[in-house]
N, C-alpha and C positions, 0 to 999 in steps of 0.2 A: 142702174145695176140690177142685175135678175139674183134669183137666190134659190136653188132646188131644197126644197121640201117635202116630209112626208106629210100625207094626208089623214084624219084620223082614219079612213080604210084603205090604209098601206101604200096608197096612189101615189107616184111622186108624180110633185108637180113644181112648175117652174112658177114664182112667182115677183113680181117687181117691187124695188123697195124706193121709196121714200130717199131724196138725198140724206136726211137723219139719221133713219136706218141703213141707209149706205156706207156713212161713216163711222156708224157705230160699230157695220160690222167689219171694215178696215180696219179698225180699232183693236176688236176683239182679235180677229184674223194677225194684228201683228204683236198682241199682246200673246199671245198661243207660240208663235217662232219667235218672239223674246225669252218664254218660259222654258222653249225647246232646246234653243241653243244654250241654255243658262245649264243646262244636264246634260250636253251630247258629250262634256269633254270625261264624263262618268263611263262610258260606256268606250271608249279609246281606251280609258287606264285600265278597264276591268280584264281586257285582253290581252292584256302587255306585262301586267304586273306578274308575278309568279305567283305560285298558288299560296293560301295562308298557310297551309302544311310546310311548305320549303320556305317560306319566311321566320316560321316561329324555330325550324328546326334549325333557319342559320343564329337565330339571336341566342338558340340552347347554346350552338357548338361555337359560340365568342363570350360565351359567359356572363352574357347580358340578365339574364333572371336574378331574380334573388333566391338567396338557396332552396329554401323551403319549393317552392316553383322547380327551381331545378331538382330536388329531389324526390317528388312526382313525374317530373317525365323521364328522370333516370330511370325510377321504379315501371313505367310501364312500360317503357323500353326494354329493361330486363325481363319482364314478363312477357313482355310477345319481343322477340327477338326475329329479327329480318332475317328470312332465309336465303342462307351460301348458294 
């Protein structure tokens, strides 16, 4: 197995590894797209989900908060009111 490198003067170079270091870095290599796939499904729900704005505003408008919560965003609702 070959393996490109940079050199300490920026050179890249090709250079050959050791079965050891072949399998370590198989190793490494599939421990990196183990860690990958372990978070890709993060990145599916962040585009699909709806924003946190329209989640909190649907849990206000089912009465899910407790009061005090809800009568902070009553109050600042009031105060900037969505214009007609």
């Amino acid at each position: 197995m070959e393996k490109l490198v940079i050199s300490p003067n920026s050179e890249p170079v090709i250079v050959s590894l050791s079965p050891e270091e072949a399998d370590a870095e198989t190793a490494r290599k599939q421990e990196l797209t183990a860690q990958a796939n372990a978070i890709a499904y993060k990145e599916s729900r962040i585009s699909q989900y709806p924003s946190i704005g329209d989640q909190l505003d649907a849990l206000y408008h089912a009465g899910v908060f407790p009061e005090e919560m809800a009568a902070q965003i009553t109050a600042v609702k009031e105060a900037n009111p969505k214009p007609e």
